[in-house]
DRENLO-439650 format. One line per field, with one value per atom (N, C-alpha, C): x, y, z; atom name; residue number from 0; residue in one letter. Coordinates in nm, 4 decimals, padded with zeros to 6 digits. Layout:
c1	X,...
c2	Y,...
c3	Z,...
atom	CA,...
seq	NUM,...
type	A,...
***
This chain:
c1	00.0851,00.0000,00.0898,00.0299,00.0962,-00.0070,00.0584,00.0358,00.0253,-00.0670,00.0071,-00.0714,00.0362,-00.0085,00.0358,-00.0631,-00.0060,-00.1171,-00.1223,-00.2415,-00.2614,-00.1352,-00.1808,-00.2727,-00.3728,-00.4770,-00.3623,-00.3379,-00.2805,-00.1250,-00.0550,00.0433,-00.0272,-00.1239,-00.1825,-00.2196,-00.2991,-00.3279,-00.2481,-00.1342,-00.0398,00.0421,00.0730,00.1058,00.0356,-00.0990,-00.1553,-00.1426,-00.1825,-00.2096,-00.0733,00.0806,00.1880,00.1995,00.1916,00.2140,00.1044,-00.0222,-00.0838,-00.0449,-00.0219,00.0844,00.1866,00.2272,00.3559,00.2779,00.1481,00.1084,00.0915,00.1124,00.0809,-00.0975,-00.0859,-00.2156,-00.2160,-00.2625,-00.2899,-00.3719,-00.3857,-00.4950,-00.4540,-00.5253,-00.4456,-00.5077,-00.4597,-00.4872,-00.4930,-00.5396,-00.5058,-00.4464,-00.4033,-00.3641,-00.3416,-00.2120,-00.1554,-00.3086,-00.3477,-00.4904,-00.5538,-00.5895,-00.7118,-00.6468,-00.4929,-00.4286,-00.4573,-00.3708,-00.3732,-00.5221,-00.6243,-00.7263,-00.8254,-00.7415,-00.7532,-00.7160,-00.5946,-00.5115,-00.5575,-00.6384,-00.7226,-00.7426,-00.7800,-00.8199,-00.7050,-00.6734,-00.5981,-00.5948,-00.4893,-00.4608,-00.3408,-00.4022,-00.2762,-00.1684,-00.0613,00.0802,00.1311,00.1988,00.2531,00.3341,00.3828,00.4806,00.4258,00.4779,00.4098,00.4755,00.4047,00.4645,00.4139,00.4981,00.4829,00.5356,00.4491,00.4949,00.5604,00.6568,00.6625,00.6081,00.5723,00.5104,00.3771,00.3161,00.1786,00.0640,-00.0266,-00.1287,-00.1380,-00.1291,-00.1417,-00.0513,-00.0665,00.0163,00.1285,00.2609,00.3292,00.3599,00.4675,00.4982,00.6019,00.6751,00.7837,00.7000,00.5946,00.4789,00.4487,00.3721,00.2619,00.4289,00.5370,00.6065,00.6527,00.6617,00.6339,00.5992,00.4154,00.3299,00.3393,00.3362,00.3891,00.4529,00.5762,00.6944,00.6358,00.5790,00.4979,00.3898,00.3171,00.2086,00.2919,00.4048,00.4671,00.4528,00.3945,00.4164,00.5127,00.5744,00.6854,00.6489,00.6222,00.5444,00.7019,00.7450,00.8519,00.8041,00.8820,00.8213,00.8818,00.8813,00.9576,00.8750,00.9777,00.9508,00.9671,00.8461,00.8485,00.8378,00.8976,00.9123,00.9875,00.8904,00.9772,01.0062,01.0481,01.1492,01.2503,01.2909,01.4284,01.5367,01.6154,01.7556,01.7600,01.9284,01.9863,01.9285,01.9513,01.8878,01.7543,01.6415,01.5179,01.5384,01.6327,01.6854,01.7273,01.8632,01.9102,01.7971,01.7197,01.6261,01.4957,01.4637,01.3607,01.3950,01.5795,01.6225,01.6780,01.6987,01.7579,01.5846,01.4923,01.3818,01.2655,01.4061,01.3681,01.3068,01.2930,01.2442,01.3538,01.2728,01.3630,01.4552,01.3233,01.4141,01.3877,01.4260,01.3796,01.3542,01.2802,01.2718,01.2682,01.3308,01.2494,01.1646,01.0331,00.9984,01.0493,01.0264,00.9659,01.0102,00.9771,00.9408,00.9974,01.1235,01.1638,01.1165,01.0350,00.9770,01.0600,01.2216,01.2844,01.3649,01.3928,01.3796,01.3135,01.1602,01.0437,01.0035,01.0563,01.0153,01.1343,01.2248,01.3529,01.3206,01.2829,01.2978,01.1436,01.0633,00.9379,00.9859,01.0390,01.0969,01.1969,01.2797,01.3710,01.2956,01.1581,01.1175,01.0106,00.9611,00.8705,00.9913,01.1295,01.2115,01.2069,01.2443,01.2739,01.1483,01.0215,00.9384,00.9118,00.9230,00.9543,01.0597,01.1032,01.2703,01.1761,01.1347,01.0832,00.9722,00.9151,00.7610,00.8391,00.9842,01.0129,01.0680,01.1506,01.2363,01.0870,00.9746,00.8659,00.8441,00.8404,00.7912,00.9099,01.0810,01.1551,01.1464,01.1295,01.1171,00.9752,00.8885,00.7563,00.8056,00.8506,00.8750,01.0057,01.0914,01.2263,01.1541,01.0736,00.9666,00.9170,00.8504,00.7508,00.8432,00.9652,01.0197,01.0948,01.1385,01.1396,01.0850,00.9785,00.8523,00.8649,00.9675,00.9813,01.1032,01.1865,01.2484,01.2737,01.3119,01.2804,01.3869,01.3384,01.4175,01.5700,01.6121,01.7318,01.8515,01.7320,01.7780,01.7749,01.7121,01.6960,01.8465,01.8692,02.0106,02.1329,02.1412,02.2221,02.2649,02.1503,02.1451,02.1774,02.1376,02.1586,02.3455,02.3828,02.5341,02.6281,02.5437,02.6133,02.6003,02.4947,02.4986,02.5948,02.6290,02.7745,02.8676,02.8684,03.0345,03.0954,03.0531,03.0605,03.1453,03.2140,03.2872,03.1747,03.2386,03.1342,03.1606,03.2510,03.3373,03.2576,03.3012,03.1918,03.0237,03.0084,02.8561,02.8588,02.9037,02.9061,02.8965,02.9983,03.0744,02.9818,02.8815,02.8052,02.6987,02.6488,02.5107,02.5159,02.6577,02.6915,02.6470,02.6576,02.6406,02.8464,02.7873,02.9787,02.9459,03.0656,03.0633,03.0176,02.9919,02.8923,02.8159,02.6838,02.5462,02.5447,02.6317,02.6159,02.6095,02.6996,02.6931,02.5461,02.4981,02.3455,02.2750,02.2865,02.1707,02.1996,02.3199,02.3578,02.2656,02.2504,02.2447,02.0822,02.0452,01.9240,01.7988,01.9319,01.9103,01.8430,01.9999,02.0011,01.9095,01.8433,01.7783,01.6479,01.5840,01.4524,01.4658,01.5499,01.5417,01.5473,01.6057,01.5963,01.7291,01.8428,01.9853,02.0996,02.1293,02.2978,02.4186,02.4472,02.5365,02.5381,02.6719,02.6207,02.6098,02.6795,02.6999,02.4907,02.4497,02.3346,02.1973,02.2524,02.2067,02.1909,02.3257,02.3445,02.2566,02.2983,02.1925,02.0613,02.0003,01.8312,01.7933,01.9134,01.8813,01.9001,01.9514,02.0330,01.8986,01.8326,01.7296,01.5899
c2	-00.1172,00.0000,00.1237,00.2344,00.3644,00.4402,00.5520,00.6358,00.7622,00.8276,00.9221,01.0679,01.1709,01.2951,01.4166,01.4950,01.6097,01.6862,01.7906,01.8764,01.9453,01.8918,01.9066,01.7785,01.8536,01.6894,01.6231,01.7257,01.6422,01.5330,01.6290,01.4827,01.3593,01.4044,01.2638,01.1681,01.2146,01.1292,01.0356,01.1711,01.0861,00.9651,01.0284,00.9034,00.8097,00.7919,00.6842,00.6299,00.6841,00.6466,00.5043,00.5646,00.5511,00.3892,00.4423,00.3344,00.2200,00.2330,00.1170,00.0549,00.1013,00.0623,-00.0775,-00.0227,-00.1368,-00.2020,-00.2450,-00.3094,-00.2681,-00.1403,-00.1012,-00.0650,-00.0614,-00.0378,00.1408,00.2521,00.3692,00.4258,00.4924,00.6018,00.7242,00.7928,00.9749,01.0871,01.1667,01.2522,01.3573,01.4945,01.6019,01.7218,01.6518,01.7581,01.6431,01.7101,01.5987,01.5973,01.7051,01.6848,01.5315,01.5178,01.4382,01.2960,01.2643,01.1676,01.1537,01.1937,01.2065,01.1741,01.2085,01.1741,01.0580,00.9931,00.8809,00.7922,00.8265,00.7140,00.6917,00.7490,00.7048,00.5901,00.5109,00.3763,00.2954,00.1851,00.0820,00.0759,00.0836,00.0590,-00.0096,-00.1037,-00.1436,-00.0375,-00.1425,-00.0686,-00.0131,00.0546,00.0824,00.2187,00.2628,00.4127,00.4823,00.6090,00.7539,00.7932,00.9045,00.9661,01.1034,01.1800,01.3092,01.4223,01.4959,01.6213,01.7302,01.7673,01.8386,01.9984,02.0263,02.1909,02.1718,02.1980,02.0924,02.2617,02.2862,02.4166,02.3729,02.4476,02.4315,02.3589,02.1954,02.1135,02.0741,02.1346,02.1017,01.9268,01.8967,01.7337,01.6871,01.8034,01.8253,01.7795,01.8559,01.8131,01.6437,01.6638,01.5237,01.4050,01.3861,01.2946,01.2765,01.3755,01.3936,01.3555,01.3720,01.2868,01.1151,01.0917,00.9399,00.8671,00.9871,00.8913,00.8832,01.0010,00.9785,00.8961,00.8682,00.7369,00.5949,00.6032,00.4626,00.3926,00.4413,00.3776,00.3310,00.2209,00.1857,00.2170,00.3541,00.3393,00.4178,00.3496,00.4335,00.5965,00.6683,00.8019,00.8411,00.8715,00.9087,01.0691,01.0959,01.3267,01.3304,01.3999,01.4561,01.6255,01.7011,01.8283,01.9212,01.9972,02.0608,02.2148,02.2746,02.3323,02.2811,02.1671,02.1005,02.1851,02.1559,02.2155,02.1591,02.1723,02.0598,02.0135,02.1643,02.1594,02.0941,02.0962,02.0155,01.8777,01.7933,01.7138,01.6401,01.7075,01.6672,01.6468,01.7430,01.7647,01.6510,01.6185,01.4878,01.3542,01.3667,01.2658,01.1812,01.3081,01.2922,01.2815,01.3320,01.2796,01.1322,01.0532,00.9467,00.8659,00.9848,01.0076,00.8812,00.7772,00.6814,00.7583,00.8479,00.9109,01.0595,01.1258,01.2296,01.3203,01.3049,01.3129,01.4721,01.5057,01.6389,01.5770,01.6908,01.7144,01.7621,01.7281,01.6542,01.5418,01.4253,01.2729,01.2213,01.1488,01.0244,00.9432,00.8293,00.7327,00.6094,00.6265,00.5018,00.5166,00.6191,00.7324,00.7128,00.7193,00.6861,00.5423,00.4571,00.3201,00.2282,00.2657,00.2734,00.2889,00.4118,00.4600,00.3741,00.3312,00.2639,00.1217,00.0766,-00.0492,-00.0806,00.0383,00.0904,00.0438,00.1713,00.1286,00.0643,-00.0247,-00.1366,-00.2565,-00.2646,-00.3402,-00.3080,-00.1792,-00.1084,-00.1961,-00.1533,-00.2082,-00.3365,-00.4439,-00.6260,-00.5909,-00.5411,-00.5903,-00.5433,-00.4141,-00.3557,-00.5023,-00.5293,-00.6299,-00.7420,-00.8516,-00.9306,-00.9350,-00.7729,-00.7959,-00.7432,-00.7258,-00.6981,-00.8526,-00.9065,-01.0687,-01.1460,-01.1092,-01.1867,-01.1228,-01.0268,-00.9511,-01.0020,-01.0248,-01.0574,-01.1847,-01.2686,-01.3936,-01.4539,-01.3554,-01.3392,-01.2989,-01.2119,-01.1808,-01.2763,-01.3402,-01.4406,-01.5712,-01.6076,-01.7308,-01.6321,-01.5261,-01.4636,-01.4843,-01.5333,-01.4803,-01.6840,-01.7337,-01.8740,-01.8752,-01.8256,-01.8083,-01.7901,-01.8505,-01.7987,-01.7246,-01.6387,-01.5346,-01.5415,-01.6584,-01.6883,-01.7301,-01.7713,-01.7576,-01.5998,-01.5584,-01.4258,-01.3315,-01.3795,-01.2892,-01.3675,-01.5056,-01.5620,-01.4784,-01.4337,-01.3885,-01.2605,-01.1645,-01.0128,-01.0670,-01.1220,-01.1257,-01.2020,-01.2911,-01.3241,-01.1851,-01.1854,-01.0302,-00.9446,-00.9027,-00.8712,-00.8477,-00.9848,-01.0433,-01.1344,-01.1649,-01.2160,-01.2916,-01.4234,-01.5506,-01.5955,-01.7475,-01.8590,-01.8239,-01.8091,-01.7964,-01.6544,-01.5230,-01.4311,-01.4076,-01.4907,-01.5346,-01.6109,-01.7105,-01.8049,-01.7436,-01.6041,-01.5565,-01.4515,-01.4220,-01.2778,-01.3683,-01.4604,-01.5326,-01.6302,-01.6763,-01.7312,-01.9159,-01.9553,-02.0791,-02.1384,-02.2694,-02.3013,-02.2727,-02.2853,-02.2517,-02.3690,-02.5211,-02.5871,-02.5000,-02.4774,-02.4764,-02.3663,-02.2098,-02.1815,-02.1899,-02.3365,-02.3790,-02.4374,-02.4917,-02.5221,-02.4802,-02.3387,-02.2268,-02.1804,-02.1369,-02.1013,-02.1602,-02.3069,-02.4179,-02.4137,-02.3703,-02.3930,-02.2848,-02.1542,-02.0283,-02.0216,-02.0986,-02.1357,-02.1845,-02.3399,-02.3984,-02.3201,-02.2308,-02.1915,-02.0813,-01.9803,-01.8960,-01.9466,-02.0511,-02.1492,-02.0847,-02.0394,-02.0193,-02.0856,-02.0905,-02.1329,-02.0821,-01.9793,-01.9100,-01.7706,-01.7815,-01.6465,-01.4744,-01.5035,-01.3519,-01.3521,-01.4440,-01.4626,-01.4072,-01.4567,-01.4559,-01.2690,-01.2564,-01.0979,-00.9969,-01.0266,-00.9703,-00.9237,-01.0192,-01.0697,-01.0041,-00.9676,-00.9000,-00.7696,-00.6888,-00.5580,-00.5006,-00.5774,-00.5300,-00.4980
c3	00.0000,00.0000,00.0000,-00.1056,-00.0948,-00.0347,00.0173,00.0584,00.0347,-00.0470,-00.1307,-00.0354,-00.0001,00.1082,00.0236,-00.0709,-00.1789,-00.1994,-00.1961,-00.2037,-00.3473,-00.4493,-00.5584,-00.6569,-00.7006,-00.7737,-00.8757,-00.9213,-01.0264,-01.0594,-00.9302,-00.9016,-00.8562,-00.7465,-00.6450,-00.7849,-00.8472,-00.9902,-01.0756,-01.1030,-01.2034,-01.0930,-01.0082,-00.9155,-00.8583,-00.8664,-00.8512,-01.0123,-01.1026,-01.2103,-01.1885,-01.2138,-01.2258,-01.1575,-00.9888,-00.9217,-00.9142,-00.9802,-00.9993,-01.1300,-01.2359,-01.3298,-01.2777,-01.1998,-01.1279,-01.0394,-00.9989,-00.9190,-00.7728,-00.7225,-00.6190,-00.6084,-00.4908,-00.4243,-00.3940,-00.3850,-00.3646,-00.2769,-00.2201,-00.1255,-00.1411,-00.1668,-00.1687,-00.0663,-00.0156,00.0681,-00.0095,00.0404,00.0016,00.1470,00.2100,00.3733,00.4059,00.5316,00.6111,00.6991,00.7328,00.8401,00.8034,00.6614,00.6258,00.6585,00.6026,00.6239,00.8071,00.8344,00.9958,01.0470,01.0053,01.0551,01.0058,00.9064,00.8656,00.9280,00.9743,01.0584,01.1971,01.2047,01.4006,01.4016,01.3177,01.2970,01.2273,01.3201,01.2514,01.1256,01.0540,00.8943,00.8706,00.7184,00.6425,00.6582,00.6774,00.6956,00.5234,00.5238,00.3911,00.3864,00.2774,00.2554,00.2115,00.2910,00.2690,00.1811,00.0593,-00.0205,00.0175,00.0734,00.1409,00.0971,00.0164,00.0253,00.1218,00.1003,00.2121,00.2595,00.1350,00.1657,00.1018,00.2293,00.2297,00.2981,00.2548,00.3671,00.4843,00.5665,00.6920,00.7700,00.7929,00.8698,00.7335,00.7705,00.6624,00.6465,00.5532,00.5561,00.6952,00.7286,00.8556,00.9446,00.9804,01.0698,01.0836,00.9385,00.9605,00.9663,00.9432,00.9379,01.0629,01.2068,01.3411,01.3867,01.3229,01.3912,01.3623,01.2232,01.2204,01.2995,01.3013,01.4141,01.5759,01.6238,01.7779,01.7682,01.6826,01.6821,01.6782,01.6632,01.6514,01.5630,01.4482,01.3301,01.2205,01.2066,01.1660,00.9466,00.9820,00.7850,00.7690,00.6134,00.5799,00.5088,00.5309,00.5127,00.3301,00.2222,00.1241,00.0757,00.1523,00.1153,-00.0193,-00.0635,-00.1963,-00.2303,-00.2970,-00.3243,-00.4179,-00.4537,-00.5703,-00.5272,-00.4000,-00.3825,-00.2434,-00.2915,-00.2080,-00.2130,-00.0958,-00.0634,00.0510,00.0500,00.1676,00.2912,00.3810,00.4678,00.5057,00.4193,00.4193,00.4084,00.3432,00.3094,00.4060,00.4809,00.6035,00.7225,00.7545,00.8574,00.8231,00.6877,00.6454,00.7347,00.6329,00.6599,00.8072,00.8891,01.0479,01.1012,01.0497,01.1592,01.0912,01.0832,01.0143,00.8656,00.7492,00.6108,00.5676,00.4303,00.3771,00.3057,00.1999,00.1347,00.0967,-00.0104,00.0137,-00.1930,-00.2743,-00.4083,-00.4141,-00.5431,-00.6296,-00.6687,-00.7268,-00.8170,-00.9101,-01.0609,-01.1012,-01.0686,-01.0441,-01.0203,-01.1644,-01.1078,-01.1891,-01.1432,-01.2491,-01.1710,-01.1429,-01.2228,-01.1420,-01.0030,-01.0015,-00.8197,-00.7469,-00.8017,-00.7162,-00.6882,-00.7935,-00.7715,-00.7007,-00.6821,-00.6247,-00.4557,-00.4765,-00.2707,-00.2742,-00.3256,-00.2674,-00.2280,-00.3317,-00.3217,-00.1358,-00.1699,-00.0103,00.0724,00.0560,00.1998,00.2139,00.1309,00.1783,00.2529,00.1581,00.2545,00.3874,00.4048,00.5166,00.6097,00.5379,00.6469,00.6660,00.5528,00.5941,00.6889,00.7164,00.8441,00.9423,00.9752,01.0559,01.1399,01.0511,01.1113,01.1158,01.0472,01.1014,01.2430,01.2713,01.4038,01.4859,01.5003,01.5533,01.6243,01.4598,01.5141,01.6427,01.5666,01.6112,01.7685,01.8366,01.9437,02.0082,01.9621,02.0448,02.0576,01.9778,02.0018,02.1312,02.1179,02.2239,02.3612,02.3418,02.5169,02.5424,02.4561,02.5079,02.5811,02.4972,02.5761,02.7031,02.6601,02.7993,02.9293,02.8904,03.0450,03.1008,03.0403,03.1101,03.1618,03.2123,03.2497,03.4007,03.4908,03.6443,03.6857,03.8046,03.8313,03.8294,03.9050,03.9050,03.7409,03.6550,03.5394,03.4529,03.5030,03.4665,03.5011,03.6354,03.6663,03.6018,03.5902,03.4890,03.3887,03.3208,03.1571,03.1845,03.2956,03.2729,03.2889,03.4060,03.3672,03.2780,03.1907,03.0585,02.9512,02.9471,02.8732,02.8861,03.0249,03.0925,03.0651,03.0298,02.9669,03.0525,03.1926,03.3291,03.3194,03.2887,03.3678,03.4937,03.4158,03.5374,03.6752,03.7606,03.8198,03.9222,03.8068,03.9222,03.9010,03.8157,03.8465,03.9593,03.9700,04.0862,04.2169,04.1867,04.2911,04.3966,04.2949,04.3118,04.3782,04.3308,04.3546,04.4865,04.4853,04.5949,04.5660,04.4136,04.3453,04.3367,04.3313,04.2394,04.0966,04.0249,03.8511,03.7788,03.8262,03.7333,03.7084,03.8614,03.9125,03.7409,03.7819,03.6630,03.5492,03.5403,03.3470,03.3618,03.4892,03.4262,03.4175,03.4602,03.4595,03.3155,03.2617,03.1345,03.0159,03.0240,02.9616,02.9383,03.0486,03.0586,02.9865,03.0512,02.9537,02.8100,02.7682,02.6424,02.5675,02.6423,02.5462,02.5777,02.6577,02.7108,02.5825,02.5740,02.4712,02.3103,02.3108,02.1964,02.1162,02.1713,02.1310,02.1602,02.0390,02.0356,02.0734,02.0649,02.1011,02.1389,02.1950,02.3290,02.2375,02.1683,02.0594,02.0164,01.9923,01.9305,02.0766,02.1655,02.2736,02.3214,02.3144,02.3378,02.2352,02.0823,02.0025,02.0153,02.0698,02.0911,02.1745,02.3456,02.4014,02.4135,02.3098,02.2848,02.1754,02.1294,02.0365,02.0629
atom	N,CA,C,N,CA,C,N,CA,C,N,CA,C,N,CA,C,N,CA,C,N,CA,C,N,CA,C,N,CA,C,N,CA,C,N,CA,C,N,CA,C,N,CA,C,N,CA,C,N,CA,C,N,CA,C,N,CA,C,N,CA,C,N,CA,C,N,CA,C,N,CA,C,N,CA,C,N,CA,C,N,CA,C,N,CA,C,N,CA,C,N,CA,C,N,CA,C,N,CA,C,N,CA,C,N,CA,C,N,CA,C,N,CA,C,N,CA,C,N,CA,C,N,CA,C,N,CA,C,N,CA,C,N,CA,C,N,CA,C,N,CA,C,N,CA,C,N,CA,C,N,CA,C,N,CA,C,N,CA,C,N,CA,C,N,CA,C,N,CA,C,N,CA,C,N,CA,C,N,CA,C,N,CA,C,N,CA,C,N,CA,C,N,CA,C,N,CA,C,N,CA,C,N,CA,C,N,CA,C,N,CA,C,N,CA,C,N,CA,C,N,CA,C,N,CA,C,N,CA,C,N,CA,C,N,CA,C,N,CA,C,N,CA,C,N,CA,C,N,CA,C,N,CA,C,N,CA,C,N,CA,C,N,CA,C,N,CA,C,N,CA,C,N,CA,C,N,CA,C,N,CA,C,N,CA,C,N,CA,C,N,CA,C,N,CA,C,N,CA,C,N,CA,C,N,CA,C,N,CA,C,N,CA,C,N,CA,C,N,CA,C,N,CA,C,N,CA,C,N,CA,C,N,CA,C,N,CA,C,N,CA,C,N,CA,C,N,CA,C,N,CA,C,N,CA,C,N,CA,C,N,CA,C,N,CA,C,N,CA,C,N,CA,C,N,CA,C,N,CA,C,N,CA,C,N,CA,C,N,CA,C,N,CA,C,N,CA,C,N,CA,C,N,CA,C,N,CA,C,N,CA,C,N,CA,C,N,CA,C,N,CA,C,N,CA,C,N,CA,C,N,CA,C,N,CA,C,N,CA,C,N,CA,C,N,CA,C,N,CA,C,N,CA,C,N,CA,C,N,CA,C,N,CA,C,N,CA,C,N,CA,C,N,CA,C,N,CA,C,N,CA,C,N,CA,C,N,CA,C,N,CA,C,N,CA,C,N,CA,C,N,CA,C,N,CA,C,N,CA,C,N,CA,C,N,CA,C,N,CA,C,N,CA,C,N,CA,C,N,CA,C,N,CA,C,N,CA,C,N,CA,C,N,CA,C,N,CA,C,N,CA,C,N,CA,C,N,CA,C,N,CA,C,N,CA,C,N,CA,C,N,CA,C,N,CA,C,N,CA,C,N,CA,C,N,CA,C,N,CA,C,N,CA,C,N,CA,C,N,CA,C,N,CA,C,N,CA,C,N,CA,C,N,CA,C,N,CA,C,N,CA,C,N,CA,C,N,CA,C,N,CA,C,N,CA,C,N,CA,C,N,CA,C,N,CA,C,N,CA,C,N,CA,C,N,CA,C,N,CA,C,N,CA,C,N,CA,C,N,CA,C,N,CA,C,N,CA,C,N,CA,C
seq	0,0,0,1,1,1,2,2,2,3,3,3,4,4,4,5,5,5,6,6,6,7,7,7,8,8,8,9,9,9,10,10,10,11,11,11,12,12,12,13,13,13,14,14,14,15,15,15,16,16,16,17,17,17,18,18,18,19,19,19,20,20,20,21,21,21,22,22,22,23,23,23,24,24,24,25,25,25,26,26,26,27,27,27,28,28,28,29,29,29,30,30,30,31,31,31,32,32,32,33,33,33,34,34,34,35,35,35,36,36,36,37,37,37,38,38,38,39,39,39,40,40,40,41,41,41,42,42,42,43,43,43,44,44,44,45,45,45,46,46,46,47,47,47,48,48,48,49,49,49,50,50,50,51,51,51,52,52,52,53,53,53,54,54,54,55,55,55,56,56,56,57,57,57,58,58,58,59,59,59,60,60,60,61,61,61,62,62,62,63,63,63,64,64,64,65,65,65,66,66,66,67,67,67,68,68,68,69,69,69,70,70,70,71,71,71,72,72,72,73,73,73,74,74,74,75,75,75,76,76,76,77,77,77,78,78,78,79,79,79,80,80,80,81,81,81,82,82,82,83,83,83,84,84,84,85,85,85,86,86,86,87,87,87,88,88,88,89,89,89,90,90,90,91,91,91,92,92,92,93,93,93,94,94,94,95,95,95,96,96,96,97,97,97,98,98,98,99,99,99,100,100,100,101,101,101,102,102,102,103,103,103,104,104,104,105,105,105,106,106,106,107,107,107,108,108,108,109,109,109,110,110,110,111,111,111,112,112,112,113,113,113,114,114,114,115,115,115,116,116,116,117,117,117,118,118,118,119,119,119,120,120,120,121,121,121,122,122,122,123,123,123,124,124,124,125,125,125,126,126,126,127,127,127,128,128,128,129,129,129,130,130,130,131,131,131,132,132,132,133,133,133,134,134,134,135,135,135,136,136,136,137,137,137,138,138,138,139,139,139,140,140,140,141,141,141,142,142,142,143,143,143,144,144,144,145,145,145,146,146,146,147,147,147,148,148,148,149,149,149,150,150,150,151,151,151,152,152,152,153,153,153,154,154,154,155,155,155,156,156,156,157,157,157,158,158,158,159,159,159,160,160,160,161,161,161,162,162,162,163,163,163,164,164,164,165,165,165,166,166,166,167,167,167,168,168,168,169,169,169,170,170,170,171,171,171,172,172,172,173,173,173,174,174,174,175,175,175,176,176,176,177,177,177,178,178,178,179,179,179,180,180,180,181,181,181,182,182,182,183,183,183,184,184,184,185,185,185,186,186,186,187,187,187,188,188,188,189,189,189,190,190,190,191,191,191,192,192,192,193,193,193,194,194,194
type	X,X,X,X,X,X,X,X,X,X,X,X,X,X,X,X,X,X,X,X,X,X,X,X,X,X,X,X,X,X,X,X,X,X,X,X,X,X,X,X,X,X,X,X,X,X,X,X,X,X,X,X,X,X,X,X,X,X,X,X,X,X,X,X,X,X,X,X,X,X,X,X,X,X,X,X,X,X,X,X,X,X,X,X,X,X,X,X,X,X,X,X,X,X,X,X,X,X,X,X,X,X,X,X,X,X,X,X,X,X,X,X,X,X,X,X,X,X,X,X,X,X,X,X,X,X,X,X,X,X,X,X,X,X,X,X,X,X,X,X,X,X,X,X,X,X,X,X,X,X,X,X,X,X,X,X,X,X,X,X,X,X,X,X,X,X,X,X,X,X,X,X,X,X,X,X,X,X,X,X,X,X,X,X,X,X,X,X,X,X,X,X,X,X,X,X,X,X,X,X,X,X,X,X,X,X,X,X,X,X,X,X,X,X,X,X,X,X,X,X,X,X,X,X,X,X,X,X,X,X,X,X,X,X,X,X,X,X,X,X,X,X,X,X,X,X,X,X,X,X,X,X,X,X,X,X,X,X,X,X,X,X,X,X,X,X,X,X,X,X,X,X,X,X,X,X,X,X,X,X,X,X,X,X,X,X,X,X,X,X,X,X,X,X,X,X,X,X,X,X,X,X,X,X,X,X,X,X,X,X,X,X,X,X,X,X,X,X,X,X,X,X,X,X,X,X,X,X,X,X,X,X,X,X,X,X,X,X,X,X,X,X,X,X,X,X,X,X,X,X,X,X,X,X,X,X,X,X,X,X,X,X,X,X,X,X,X,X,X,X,X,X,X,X,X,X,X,X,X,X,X,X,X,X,X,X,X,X,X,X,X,X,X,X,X,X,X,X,X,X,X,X,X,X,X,X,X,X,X,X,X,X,X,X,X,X,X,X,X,X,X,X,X,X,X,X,X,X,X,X,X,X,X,X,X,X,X,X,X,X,X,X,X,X,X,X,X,X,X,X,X,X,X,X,X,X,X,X,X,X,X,X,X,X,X,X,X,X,X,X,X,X,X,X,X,X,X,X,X,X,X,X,X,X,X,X,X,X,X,X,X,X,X,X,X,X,X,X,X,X,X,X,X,X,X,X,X,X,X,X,X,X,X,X,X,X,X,X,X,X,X,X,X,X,X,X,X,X,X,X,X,X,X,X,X,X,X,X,X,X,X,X,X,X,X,X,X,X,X,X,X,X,X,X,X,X,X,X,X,X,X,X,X,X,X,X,X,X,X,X,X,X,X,X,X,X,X,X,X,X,X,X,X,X,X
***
């Protein structure tokens, strides 16, 4: 799904026209308002195509609000009076990418492509993260402090030392860690929990 946010008719058009061409799906706004107040209600995920000098609530704005709703939508700024600065400032408050006008459409089909990737990674590490909590919550306390000090970097030794266990007891808490989170190795282990 695109997203298309432009208060001129006749881009929103040619760019739907365009991107259903290639098999995309479309919705068009005309104000970040109308978008924004579309979005109260759960919606298909997908990329914004955002103007950025927009009446009223500019695209600076509504791409603000995206990011404080927690929506993982990739943002791609569109505009035909760009300069750096807008560019930089799109791009530092999270924008995939950032187009002139006029619209090349292998530019445009390019940064769409970006950030629909962008957003498969986004919803797999969603999944791989709900799924890492959940074996999380089997874990008992005492395995729980295991893991904050493997995370660490610890040695068996002052785990043992801190908890007041010998350094088996810890390889079986390690072990046990391990197979409850359903990991192999400790670099893998650390990852999962750093994310």
């Amino acid at each position: 799904m695109v997203y298309i946010v432009d208060d001129d008719a006749g881009v929103r058009d040619s760019l739907e026209i365009l991107l259903r061409l290639h098999g995309y799906v479309t919705m068009s706004f005309a104000s970040g308002e109308a978008f924004l107040a579309w979005l109260d209600e759960p919606r298909t995920s997908g990329v914004v195509l955002l103007d950025l000098r927009l009446p009223a609530m500019n695209g600076a704005q509504v791409q603000a609000e995206i990011a404080a709703r927690k929506l993982p939508w990739p943002v791609v700024i569109l505009t035909a009076h760009g300069d750096v600065a807008s560019a930089r400032n799109a791009l530092k408050a999270g924008a995939s990418d950032f187009i002139e006008k006029p619209i090349q459409e292998s530019a445009l089909l390019a940064a769409l492509e970006q950030g629909m990737e962008q957003q498969r990674a986004a919803e797999s590490d969603a999944v791989r993260k709900g799924d890492f909590e959940r074996r999380l919550t089997r874990l008992t306390p005492r395995e729980r402090e295991v893991l904050a000090m493997m995370v660490e970097g610890r040695h068996n030794r002052e785990v043992a030392q801190v908890l007041g266990i010998s350094p088996r007891t810890v390889e079986v808490y390690k072990a046990r860690v391990m197979d409850k989170l359903d990991v192999e190795r400790l670099p893998d282990l650390i990852r999962l929990t750093l994310t």
